[in-house]
C-alpha positions in Angstrom: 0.0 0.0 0.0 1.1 3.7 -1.3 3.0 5.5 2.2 4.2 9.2 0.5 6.2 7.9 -2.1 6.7 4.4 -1.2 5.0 1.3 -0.9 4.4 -0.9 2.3 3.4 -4.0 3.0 0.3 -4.7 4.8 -1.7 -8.1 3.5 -1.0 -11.3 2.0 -2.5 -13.1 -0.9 -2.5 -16.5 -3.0 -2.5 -16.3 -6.5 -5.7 -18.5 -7.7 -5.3 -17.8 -11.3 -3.6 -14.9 -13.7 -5.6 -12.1 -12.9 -7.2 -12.9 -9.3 -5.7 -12.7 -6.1 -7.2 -14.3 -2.6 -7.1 -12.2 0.8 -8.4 -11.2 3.5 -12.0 -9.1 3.3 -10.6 -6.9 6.5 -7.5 -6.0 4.2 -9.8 -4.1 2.4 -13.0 -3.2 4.2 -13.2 0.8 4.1 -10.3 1.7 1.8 -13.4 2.0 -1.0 -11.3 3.5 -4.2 -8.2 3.7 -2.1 -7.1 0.2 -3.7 -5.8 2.1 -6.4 -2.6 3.2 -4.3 -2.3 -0.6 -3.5 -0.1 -3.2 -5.8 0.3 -6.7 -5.6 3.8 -8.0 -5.5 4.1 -11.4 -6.8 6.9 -13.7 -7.1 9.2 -12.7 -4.4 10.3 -14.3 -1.4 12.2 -11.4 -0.1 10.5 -8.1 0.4 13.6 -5.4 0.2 14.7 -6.8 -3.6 13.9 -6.1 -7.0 12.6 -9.8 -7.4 8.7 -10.7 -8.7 6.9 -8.2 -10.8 4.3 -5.6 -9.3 1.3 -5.5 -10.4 -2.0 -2.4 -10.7 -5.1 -3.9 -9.1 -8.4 -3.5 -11.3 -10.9 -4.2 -8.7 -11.3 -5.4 -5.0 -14.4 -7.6 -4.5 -14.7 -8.0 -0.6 -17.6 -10.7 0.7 -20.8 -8.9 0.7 -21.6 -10.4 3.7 -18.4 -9.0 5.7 -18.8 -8.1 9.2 -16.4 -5.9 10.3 -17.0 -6.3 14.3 -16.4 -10.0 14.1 -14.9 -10.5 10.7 -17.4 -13.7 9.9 -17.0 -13.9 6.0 -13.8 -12.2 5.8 -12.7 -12.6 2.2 -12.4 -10.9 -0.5 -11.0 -11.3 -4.3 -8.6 -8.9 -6.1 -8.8 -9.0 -9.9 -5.1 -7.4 -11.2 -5.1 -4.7 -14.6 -2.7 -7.7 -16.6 -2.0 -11.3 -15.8 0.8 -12.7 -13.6 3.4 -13.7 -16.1 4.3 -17.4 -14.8 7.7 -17.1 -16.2 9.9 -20.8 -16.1 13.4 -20.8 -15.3 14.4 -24.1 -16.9 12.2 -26.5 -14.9 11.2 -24.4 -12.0 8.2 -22.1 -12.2 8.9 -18.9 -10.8 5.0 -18.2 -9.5 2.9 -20.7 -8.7 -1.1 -20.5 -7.9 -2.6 -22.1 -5.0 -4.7 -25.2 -6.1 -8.6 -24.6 -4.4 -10.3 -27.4 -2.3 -12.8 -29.8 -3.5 -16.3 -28.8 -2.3 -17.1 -30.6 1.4 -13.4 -31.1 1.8 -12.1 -31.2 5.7 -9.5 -29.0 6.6 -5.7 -30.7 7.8 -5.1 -31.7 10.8 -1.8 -29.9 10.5 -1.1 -26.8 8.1 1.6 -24.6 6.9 0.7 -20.3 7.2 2.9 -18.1 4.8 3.7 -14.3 5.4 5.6 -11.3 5.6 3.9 -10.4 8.9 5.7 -9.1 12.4 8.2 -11.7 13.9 6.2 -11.7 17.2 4.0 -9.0 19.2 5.3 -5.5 18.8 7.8 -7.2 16.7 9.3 -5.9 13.4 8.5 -7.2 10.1 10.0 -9.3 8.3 12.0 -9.2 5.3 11.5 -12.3 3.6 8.7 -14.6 3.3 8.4 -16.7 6.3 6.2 -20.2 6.8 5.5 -21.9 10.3 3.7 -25.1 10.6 0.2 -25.4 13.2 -1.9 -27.9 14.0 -5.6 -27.5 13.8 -7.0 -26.6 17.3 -10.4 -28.5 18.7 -13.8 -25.9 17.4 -15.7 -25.9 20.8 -12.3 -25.1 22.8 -11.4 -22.4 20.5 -15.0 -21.3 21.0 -14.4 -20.8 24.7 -11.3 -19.0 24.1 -13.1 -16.6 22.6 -16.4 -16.1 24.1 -15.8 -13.2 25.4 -16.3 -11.8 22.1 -19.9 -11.7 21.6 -20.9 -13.8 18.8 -16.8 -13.8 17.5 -16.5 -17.5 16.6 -18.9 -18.4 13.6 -19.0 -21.9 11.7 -16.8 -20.2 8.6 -13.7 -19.3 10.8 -11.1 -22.2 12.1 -8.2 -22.2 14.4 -5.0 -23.4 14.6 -2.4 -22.9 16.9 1.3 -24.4 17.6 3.6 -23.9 20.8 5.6 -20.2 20.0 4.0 -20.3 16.6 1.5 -18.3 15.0 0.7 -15.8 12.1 1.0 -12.0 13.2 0.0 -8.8 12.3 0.6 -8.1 8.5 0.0 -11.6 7.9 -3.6 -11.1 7.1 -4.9 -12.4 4.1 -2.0 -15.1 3.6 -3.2 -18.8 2.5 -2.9 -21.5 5.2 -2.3 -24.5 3.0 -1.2 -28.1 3.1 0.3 -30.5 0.5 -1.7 -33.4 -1.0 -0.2 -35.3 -3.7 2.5 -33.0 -4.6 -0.4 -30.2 -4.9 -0.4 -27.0 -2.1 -4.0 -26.3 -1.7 -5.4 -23.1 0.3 -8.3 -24.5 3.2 -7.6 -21.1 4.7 -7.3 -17.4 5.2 -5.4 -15.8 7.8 -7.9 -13.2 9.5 -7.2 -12.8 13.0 -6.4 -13.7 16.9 -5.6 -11.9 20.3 -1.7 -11.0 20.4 0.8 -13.4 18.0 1.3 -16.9 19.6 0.2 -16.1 22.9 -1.1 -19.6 25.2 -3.7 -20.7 24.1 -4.8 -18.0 21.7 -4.9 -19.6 18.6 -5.0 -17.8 15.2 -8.5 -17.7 13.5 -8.7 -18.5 9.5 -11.6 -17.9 7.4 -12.8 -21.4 6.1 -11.8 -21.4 2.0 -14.0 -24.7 1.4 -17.3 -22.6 2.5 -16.8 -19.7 -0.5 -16.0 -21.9 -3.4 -19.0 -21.3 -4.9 -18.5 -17.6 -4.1 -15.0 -17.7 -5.5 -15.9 -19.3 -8.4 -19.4 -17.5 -9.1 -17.0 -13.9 -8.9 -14.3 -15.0 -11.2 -16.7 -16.7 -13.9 -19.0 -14.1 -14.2 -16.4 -11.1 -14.4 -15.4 -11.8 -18.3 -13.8 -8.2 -18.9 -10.5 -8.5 -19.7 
């Protein structure tokens, strides 16, 4: 996102195809036209080099449903100005998108949760892309955690949590995924949690098998290229 003349990181994203991005709703909720001082830097793993390709962003389509005091349905879908080039250096693909999850799917027991968030609370941020690995934590305990938030904890969010692990603040909107088969596929969205790996605090992720038909019913029927 545009800060004076230079651009910051704030969210994460998966790639789904060449001209959509996946993220957060929250990312987005209240910038209106403001998405036009945000770009989408793809194909990097470090944050501070010239690597991957920057890209305009055409429109920002955040859940319709989006509820912003206890960010139930917190998606959205960013459709870029030109494709992601998905330029091959010999053999290795240099951007990859993140495979979707067959409808009625169960999430992993264990996931992996990618970002360029803060390194812990009131930490910095970090330079280069960083991935930890969480098991899924049980729905009704993670349902206590967090009853003190009226209505908070809603069948479309999960949580996972792992000893001194966690996703953090500029995380937001990254893809918790797993590996099946040689194939990384997105179950989750990273949306939000009390502090960054605090006991028993696990992170919350917006459930990516409950909006396929929503994912795929705004990417089909946009056909403007």
């Amino acid at each position: 996102k545009q800060s004076g003349a230079t651009f910051k990181h704030f969210c994460g994203g998966s790639v789904v195809n060449q001209r959509w991005i996946l993220t957060a709703g929250h990312c987005f909720n209240g910038l209106k036209h403001s998405y036009k001082k945000v770009r989408a830097k793809v194909g990097a793993t470090h944050w501070d080099t010239d690597a991957g390709a920057v890209y305009e962003l055409a429109k920002v389509v955040v859940h319709e449903n989006y509820q912003s005091f206890n960010y139930n349905n917190d998606i959205a879908l960013i459709k870029l100005k030109q494709p992601v080039k998905f330029k091959s250096e010999g053999e290795h693909r240099l951007v990859n998108t993140m495979c979707m999850p067959s409808p009625g799917s169960q999430p992993p027991t264990r996931a992996s949760v990618y970002g360029w968030g803060l390194l812990s609370t009131y930490g910095s941020i970090s330079s280069q892309l960083m991935k930890v690995i969480l098991d899924k934590y049980d729905t009704s305990d993670c349902n206590d955690v967090y009853h003190q938030f009226v209505g908070k904890f809603t069948p479309q969010m999960m949580c996972y949590a792992m000893a001194g692990k966690d996703a953090c603040q500029g995380d937001s909107g990254g893809a918790l995924s797993t590996n099946i088969d040689g194939k990384e596929i997105q179950f989750g969205i990273v949306s939000f949690g009390q502090g960054c790996s605090l006991e028993n605090h696990p992170g919350i992720y917006t459930n990516v098998v409950l909006y396929m038909d929503w994912i795929n019913k705004i990417i089909t029927s946009d056909k403007q290229v």
